[in-house]
N, C-alpha and C positions, 0 to 999 in steps of 0.2 A: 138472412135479413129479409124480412115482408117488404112488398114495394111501398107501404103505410109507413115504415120505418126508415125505408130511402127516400121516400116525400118529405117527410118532417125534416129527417138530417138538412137535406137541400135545402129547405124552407128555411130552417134555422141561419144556415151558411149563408145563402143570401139577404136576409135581414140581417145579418152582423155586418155583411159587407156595407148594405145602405146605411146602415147606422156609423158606421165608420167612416163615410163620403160626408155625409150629414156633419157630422164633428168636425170634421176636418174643414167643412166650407163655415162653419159656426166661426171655430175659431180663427178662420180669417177675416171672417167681418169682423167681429166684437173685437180686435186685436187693440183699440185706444180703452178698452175695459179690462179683459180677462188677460193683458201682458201683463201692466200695471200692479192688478191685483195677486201674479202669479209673482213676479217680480219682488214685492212689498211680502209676499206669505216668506219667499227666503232668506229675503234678512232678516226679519221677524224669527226665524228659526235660527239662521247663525247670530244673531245678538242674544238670544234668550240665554244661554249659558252665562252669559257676563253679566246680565241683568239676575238673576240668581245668585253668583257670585256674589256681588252687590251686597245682596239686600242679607248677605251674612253680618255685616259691617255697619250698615247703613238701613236708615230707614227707608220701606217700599217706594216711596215717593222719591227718596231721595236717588233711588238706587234709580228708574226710569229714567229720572232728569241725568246723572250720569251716563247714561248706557245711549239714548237720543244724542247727549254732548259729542260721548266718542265717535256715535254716526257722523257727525257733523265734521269732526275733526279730519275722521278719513275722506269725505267728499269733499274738504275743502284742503286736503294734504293733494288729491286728486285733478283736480281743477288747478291748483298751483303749479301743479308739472305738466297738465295741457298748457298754462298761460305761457310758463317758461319755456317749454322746447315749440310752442310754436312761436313765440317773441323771438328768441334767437334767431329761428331760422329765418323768419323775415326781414330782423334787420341784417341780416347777412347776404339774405339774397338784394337788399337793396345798398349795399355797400359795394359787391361785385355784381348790379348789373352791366354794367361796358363788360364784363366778360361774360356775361350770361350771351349777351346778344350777339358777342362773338362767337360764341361758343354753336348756337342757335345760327346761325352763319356759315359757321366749318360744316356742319351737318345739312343744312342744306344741300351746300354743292358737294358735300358728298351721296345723298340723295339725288340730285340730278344726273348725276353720270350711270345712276343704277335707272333712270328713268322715271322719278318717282320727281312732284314735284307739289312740293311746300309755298302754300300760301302764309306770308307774315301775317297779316293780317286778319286772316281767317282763324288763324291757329292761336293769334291771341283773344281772341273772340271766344274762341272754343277753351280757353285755359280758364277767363274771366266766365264764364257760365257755369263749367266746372265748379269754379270758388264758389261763387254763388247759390249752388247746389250744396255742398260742401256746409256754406253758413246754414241755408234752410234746414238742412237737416240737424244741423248743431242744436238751432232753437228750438226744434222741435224733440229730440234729445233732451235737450234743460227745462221744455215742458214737462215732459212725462217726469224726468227726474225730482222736481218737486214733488207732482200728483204722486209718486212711489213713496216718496220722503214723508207725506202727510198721511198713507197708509199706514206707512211704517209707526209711525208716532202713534195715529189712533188704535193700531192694532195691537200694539205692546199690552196697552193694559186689559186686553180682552182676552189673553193666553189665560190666565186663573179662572174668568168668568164662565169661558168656556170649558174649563176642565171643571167648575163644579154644576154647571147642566150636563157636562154628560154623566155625573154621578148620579144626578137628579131623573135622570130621563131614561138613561140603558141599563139593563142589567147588569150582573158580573161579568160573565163570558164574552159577551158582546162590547163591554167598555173596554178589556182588559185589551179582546183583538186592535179597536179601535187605538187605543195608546200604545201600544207594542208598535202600530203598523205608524203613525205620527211621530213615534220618536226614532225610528229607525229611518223613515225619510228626512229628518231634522239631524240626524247623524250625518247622512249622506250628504245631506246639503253645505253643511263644516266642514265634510272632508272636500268636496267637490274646492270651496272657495278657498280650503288651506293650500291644497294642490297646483292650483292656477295661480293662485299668490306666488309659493314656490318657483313655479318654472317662469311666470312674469319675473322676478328679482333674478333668477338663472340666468334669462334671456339678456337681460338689462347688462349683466357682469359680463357674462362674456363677449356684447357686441363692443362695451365699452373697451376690454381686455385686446379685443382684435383691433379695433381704431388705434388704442395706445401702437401695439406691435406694425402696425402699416405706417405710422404717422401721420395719420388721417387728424385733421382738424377738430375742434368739438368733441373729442369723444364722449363727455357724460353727456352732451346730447342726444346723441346718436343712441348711447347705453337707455338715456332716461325716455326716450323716443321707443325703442324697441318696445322697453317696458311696460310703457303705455299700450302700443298698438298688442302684447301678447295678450292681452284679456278678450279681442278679438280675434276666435279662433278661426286658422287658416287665411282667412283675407290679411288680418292685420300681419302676420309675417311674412305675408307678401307683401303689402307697402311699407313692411320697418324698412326694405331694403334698397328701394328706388331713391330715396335720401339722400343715403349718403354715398350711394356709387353715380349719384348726378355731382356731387360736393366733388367727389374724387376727381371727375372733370374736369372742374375748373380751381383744385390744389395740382394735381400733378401735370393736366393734361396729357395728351396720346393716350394708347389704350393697355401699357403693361401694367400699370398700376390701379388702374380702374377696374382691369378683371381682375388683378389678384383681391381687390376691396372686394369685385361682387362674388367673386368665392367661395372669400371667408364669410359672408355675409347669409350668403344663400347655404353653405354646410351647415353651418350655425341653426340657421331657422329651421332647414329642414330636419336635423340630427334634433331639436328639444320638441319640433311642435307633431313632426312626423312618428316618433318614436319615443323620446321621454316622455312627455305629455299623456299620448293615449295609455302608456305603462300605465303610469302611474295613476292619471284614475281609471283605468278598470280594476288595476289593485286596490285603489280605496273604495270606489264604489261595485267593484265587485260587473263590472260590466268587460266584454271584449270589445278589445280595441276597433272591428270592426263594426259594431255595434255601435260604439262612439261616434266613427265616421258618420254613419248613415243616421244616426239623429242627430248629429250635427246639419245634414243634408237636409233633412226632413224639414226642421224646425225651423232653419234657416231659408226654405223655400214659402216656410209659413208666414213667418214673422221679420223675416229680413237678418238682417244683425244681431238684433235682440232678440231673436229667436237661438240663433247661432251661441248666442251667448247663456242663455241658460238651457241649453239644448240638453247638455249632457245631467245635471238635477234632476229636469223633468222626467227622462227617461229611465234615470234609476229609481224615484217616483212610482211610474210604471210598473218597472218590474216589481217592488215593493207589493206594490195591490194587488195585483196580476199573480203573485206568488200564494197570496191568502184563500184563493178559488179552484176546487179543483178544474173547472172546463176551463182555466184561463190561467193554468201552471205552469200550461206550453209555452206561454209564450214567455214567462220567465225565464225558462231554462235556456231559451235559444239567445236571451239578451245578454247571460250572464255569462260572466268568466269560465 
């Protein structure tokens, strides 16, 4: 190799690298734009099958207005089982607090004797900031959620407009790659959301299955609680479980029953979200489960939760594109199963 030929290589290498700092700092500023619009491109891709469906049946028009209805249906099937499992748990914790504060009591003065020592006051301060935190980001969650939902709506009927510019504008070879390489990510995206569906309804059975078998209180909430929090990977199965082994508490009190609650609670989370989960999509989307990890990591350090949440799409995404070029195959092969 000439040192002309080891210059450029270098050269190249670190211009990918700045180019890749660059993106990465891109997509953490624009994150109130480029989520939304990443967000709104995949359900756009997982409804277009139905909306097809459809329109066998039903006139185009008619088939959109269907296909937006059923959106609506599942965000507000959604929003119904956030109302419900967090209603319950509220009026419940306001029905036993004289035992909360009891409970909040025991624990102190057993904290004292280890040296540690609990401010009341302080600590309810710190729980109400918490909530507080907790709603701001709610609302701002149910901001974007609309802004996605209005994407979603205008972008449905620009899937045909767009597929006949690019009849209009590319030629064969080059339209053919481009639609090979957009249905095979709109594939991955279905399978991505059928999967996570899957193991959320998994998750939900069997923490409600384990409640029933402990005789733990609530269990479809607890089930319908889990299920909720699996759509957020890794954090949320770790607070499906602080719930209901706080609940445990103050049903059984002492601590035989509380740890056999958080047990079953914690095998559970960690045996679907550690181990079925990542299975199951790098089987469907063809990625390793390490892989999964680390763009969970990634995307989640980018974008927070909703990064975390379509971590794994994007990355199969990735590989997708990344596979079509030969100087950027490499990096397919190392993402892939």
């Amino acid at each position: 190799m000439t040192p002309a030929s080891a210059a450029n290589r270098y050269r190249d290498r670190l211009l990918a690298l700045i180019g890749f700092v660059l993106s990465v700092a891109a997509l953490r500023a624009s994150y109130p734009v480029t989520m939304p619009a990443l967000f709104a491109g995949m359900i756009v891709a997982a409804l277009w099958p139905l909306k097809c469906w459809l329109q066998r049946w039903v006139p185009s028009w008619l088939s959109y207005a269907l296909t937006v209805l059923a959106l609506l249906i599942m965000l507000a099937g959604f929003a119904a089982a956030v109302y419900l499992s967090i209603g319950q748990l509220v009026t419940v914790a306001g029905d036993r607090w004289p035992q909360i504060e009891e409970l909040y009591a025991s624990a102190a003065g057993e904290a004292r004797q280890w040296g540690i020592r609990l401010n009341g006051a302080a600590d309810r301060n710190r729980i109400l900031g918490a909530i507080q935190m907790l709603a701001s980001g709610a609302y701002s969650f149910a901001t974007y959620t609309g802004f996605i939902g209005l994407l979603v709506v205008l972008g449905l009927p620009e899937v045909p407009r767009l597929r006949q510019k690019m009849n209009a504008e590319m030629d064969g070879e080059a339209r053919e790659k481009l639609r090979d390489t957009v249905s095979s990510i709109s594939e991955q995206v279905r399978g991505y959301f059928g999967v996570t569906l899957a193991t959320s309804v998994l998750t939900g059975v069997a923490s409600t299955g384990w409640a029933l078998m402990t005789g733990l209180e609530l269990p479809f909430v607890w089930g319908l609680l889990n299920f909720l929090l699996n759509f957020v990977p890794v954090i949320g199965n770790i607070i499906g479980i602080v719930p209901p082994v706080l609940y445990a508490f103050l049903q059984f009190g002492g601590f035989g029953m509380p740890l056999l609650v958080f047990v079953g609670f914690a095998i559970l989370q960690i045996a679907i979200s550690n181990f079925v989960y990542p299975i199951l999509q790098g089987r469907q989307l063809s990625l390793s489960p390490l892989a999964i990890v680390m763009a969970m990591t990634f995307w989640g350090w980018i974008w927070g939760v909703t990064g975390a949440l379509i971590a794994v799409p994007l990355t199969a995404a990735v590989v997708i594109v990344c596979g079509h070029f030969d100087r950027s195959r490499w990096v397919a092969k190392i993402l892939s199963a």
